[in-house]
C-alpha positions as CSV (number, residue, x, y, z in Angstrom):
1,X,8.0,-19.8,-13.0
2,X,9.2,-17.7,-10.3
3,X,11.2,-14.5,-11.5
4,X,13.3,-13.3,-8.7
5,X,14.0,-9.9,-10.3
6,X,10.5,-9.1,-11.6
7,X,8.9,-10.0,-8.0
8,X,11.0,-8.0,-6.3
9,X,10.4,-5.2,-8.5
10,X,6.8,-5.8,-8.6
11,X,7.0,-5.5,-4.6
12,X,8.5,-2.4,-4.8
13,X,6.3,-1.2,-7.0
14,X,3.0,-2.6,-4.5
15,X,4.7,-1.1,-1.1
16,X,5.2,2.2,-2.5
17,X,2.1,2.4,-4.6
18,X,0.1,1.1,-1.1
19,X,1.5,4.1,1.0
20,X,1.1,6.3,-2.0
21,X,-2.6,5.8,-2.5
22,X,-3.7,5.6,1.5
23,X,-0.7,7.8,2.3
24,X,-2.7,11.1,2.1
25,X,-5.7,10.2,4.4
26,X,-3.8,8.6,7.2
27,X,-2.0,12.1,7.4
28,X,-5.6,14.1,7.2
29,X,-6.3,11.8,10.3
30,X,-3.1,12.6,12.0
31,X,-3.5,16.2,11.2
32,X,-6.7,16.6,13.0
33,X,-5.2,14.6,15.8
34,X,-2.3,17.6,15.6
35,X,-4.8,20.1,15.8
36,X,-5.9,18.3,19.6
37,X,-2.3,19.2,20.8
38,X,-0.7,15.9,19.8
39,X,3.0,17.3,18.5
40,X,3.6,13.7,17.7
41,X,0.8,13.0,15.6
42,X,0.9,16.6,13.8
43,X,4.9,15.8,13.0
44,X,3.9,12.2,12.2
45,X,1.4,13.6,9.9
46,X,3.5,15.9,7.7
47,X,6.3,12.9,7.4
48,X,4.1,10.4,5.8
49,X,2.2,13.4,3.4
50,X,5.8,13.6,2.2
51,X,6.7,10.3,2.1
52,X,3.5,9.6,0.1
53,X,4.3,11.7,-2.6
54,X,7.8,10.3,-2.8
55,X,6.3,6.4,-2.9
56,X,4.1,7.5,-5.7
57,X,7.1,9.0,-7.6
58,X,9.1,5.9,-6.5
59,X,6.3,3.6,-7.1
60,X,5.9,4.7,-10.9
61,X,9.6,4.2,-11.7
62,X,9.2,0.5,-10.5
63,X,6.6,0.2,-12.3
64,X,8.1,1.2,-15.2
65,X,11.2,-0.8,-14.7
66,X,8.6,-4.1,-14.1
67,X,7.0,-3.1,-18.1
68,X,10.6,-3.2,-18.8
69,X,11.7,-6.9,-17.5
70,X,8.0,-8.6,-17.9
71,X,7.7,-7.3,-21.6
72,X,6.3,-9.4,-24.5
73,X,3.8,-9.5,-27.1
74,X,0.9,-10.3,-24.9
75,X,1.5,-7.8,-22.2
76,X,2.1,-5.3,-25.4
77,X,-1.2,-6.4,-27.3
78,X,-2.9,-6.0,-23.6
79,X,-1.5,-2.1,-23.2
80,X,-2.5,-1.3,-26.6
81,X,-6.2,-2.4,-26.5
82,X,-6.1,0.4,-23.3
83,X,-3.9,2.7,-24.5
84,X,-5.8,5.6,-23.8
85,X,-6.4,4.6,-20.7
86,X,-2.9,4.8,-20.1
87,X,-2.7,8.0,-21.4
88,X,-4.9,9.4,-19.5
89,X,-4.0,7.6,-16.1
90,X,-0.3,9.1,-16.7
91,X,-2.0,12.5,-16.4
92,X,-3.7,11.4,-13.2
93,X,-1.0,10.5,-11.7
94,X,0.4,14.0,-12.2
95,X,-2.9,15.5,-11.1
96,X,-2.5,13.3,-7.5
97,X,1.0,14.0,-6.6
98,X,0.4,17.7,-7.4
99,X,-2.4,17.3,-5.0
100,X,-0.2,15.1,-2.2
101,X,2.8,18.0,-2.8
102,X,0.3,20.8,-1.9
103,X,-1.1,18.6,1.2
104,X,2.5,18.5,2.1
105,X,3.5,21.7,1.8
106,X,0.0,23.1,3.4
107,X,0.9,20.9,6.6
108,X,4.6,22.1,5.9
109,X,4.2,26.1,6.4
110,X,0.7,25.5,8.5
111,X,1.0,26.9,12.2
112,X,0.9,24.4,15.0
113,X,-1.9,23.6,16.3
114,X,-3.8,24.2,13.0
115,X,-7.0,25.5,12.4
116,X,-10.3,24.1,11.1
117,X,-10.2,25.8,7.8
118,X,-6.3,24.0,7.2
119,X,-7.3,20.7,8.2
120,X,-10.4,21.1,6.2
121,X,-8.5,22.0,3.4
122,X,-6.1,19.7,3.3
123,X,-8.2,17.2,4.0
124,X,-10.2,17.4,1.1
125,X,-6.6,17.6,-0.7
126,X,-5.9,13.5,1.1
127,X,-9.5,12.5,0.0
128,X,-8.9,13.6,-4.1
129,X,-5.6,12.4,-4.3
130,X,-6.3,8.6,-2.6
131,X,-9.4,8.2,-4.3
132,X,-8.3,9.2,-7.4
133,X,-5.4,6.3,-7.3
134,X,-7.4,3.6,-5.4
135,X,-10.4,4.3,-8.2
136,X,-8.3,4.6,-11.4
137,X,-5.1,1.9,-11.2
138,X,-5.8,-1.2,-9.1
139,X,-8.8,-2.2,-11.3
140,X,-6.7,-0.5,-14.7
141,X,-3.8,-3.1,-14.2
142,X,-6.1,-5.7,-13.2
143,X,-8.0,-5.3,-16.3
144,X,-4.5,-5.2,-18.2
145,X,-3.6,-8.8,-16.7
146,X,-6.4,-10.1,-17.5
147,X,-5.9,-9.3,-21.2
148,X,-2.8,-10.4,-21.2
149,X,-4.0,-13.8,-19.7
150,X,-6.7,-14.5,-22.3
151,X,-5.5,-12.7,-25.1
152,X,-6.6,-9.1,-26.2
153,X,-8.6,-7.7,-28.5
154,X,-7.2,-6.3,-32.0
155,X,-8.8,-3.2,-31.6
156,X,-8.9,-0.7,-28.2
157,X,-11.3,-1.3,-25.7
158,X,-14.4,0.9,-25.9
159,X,-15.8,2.5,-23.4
160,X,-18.5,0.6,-22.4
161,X,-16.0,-2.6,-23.3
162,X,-13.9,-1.4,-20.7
163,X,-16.0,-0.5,-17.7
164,X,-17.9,-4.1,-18.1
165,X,-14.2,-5.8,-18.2
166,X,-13.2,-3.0,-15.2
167,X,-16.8,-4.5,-13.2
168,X,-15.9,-8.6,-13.3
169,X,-15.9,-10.3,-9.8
170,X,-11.6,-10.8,-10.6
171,X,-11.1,-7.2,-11.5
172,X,-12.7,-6.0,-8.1
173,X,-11.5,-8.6,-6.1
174,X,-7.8,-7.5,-6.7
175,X,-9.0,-3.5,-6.4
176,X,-10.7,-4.4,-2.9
177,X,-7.1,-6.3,-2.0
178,X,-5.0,-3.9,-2.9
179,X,-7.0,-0.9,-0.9
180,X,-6.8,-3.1,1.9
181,X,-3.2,-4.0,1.7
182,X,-2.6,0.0,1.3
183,X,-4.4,1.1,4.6
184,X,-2.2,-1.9,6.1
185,X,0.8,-0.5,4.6
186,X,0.2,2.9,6.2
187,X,-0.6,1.8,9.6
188,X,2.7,-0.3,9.0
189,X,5.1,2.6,8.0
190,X,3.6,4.8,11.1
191,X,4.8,2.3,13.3
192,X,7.7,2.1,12.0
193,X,8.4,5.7,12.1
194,X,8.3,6.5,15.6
195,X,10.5,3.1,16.4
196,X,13.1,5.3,15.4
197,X,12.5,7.6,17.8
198,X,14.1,5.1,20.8
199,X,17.8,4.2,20.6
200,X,18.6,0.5,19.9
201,X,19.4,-0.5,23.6
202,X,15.5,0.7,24.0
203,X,16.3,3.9,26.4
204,X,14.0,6.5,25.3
205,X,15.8,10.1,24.1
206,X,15.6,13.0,22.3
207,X,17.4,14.2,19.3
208,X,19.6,16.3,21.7
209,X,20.1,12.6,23.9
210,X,18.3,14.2,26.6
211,X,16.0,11.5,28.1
212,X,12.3,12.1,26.1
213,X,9.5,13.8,28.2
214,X,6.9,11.1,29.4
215,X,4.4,13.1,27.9
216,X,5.3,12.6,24.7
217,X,6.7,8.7,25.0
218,X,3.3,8.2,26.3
219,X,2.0,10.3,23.1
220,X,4.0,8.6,20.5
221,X,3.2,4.7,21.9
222,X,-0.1,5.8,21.4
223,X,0.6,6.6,17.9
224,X,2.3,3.4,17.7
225,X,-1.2,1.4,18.7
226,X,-3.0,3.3,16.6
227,X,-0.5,2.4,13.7
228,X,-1.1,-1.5,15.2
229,X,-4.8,-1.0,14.7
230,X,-4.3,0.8,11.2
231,X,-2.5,-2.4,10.1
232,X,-4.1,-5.0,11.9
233,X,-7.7,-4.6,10.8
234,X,-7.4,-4.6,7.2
235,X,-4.9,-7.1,7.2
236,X,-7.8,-9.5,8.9
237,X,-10.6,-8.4,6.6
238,X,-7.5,-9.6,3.5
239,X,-8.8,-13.3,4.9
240,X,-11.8,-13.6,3.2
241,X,-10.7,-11.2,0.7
242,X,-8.0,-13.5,-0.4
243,X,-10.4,-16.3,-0.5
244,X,-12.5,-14.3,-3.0
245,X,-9.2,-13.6,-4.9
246,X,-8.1,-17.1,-5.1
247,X,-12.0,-18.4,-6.4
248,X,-11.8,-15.7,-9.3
249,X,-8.6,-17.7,-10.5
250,X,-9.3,-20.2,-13.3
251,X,-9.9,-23.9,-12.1
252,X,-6.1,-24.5,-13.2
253,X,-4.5,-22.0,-11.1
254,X,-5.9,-22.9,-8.6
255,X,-4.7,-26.5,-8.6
256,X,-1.1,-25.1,-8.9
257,X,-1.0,-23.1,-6.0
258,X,-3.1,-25.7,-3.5
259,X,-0.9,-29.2,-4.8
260,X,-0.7,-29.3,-8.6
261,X,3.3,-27.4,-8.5
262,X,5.2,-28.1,-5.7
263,X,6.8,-24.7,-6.0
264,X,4.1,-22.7,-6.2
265,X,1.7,-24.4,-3.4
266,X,5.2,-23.9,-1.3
267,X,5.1,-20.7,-1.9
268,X,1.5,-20.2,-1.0
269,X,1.9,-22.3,2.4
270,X,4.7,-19.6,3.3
271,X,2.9,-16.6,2.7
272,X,-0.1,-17.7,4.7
273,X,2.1,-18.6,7.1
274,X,3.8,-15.0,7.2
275,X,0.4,-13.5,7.1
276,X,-0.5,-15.5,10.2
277,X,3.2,-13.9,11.7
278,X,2.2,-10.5,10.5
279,X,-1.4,-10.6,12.2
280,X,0.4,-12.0,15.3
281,X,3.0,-8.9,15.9
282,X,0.4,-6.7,14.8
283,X,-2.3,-7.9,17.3
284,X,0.8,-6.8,19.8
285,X,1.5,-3.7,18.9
286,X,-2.1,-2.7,18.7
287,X,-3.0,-3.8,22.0
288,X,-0.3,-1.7,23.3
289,X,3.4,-3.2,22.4
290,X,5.3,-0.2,21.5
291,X,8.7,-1.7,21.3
292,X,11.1,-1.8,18.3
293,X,11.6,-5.5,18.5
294,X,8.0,-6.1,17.8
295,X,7.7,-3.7,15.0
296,X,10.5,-4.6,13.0
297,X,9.1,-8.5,13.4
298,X,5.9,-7.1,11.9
299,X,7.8,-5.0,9.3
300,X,9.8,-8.0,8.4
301,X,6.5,-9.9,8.3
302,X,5.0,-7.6,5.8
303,X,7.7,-7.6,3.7
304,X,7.5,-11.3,3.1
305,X,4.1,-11.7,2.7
306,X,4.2,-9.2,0.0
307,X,7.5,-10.1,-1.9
308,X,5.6,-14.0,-1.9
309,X,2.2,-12.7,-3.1
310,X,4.1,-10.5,-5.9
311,X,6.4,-13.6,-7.0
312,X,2.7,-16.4,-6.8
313,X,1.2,-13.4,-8.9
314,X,4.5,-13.2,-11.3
315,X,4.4,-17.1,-11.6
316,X,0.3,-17.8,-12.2
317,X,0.5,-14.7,-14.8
C-alpha cells in the first residue's frame, strides 16, 4: 500500500533526476539566447547548468536511499540479473556530470556575449550528457521493475536478453514519460527562478533595491513564458502518454487504480486532478502571466502530481 517515506523519496529522486537529464539542453538554449544580448537568459543559463549537475548528484543519493527503504529479495534478485548494467550505468553517470561540470564551468569563465565556437562547444557538451541519461536509466529501472514484478531470472540478463526486455511497449512507455516529465520539470524550475527576482509585495527591484530596468523586467517575463511553454507542452503531450502507460499495466492494476481499491483510484482521481491544475497555471504563464502567485500555484501543482504518481507507482509495484 501506500509508503509515505518511499514516495517521497522516490519524488525526490524523479524531480532531481528530470532537471538533471533535460537540465543541460535547456541551458544550451538559453546560452544561444545569451549570445543575442539577453543578460537574463545568458545568467539564467549558467544557473540551471549548475543546478543540473547538483540534481544529478542529489538525484543519485535519493536514489540510493529509496534501494535502501524499498529493499527485498525481489528487488535484489531483479539488480542482480543486471548487475552489469549497473555497473556500468554508475560509470555513466560519472561520465555525464563530468560533462554537465565542464558545461558549467565553460558558461562560468565564458565572456558575455559568447561566441559561436563556445555555444557550439558547450552545446554539444548539453546534448552528450542528456542523452546519455534519458538513453541509459529511464528504460534501465524500468526494466529493473519489471523484474522485480514477475520475478527474475537466476542467471544475468544477456545481452540480447536485455535489449528485447529494454524494447517492450511498458519499458518505453515509462522512458517516453519520464523525458517528458523532465523537459516539464526544466521549463518549471526556470520559471521559478526568475520569480525570485520580484520582492513578495510584487514591486520589481534589483539586488541593490533599486527599482529593475524595464528592459530587463520585460527580458526576464519573457523568460518566464518561455519557461510556461517549456512546461506546458510536454505536460499536454503526458495525456496520451499516460494513457499508454496505464494500458501496459496488467489487467489487475488497472482495476485497482480505476475502482477495484478505494485508495488507490483516490489517489489516481487526485493526480489527474492536479495535472488538470498544473496545465491550467501553466497555460497562464505561457501566454504571458509572469507573476509569482501564478508560478508558485504551478510549482505547487507539480509537486503534487508527482509525489501522487511516485506513491500509485510505490503502491501497484
Amino acid at each position: 500500500m501506500f509508503d509515505a517515506l518511499a514516495s517521497l523519496v522516490f519524488a525526490i529522486h524523479l524531480i532531481c533526476m528530470n532537471v538533471a537529464s533535460a537540465g543541460p539542453l535547456g541551458a544550451a538554449w538559453l546560452d544561444w539566447r545569451g549570445r543575442r544580448g539577453d543578460l537574463a537568459a545568458a545568467q539564467t543559463g549558467r544557473w540551471l547548468a549548475g543546478t543540473a549537475a547538483l540534481c544529478l548528484l542529489g538525484g543519485a543519493l535519493a536514489g540510493l536511499a529509496l534501494g535502501a527503504l524499498v529493499w527485498d529479495d525481489a528487488f535484489h534478485k531483479a539488480l542482480l540479473a543486471v548487475r552489469s548494467r549497473i555497473f556500468f550505468g554508475a560509470w555513466e553517470i560519472v561520465f555525464s556530470l563530468v560533462l554537465m561540470v565542464a558545461q558549467y564551468a565553460s558558461a562560468r569563465w565564458s565572456r558575455q556575449p559568447a561566441g559561436v565556437g563556445s555555444c557550439v562547444f558547450r552545446s554539444v557538451l548539453a546534448v552528450l550528457a542528456s542523452s546519455n541519461l534519458l538513453y541509459h536509466f529511464p528504460p534501465l529501472f524500468a526494466v529493473v521493475r519489471q523484474l522485480a514484478a514477475s520475478g527474475a531470472p537466476e542467471l544475468p540478463l544477456t545481452s540480447a536478453e536485455f535489449r528485447a526486455a529494454m524494447l517492450t511497449p511498458g519499458v518505453w512507455s515509462l522512458a517516453v514519460h519520464f523525458a517528458l516529465a523532465s523537459f516539464a520539470m526544466v521549463g518549471l524550475v526556470v520559471m521559478l527562478k526568475l520569480a525570485f527576482r520580484k520582492t513578495p509585495d510584487a514591486k520589481d527591484v534589483n539586488p541593490a533595491g533599486n527599482e529593475m530596468d524595464p528592459a530587463d523586467k520585460e527580458a526576464g517575463d519573457r523568460l518566464v513564458a518561455w519557461g510556461g511553454r517549456w512546461a506546458l507542452i510536454p505536460t499536454l503531450l503526458q495525456l496520451p502518454v499516460g494513457v499508454w502507460v496505464l494500458f501496459q499495466f496488467p489487467g489487475r492494476v488497472q482495476d485497482r487504480l480505476t475502482g477495484g481499491e478505494p485508495l488507490l483510484a483516490a489517489l489516481f482521481g487526485a493526480a489527474v486532478f492536479a495535472a488538470l491544475g498544473l496545465m491550467h497555471h501553466l497555460s497562464a504563464v505561457a501566454m504571458g502571466d509572469a507573476s509569482r502567485k501564478t508560478t508558485f500555484l504551478a510549482t505547487g501543482m507539480m509537486g503534487l502530481v508527482v509525489l501522487l504518481m511516485a506513491g500509485l507507482l510505490r503502491a501497484i509495484s
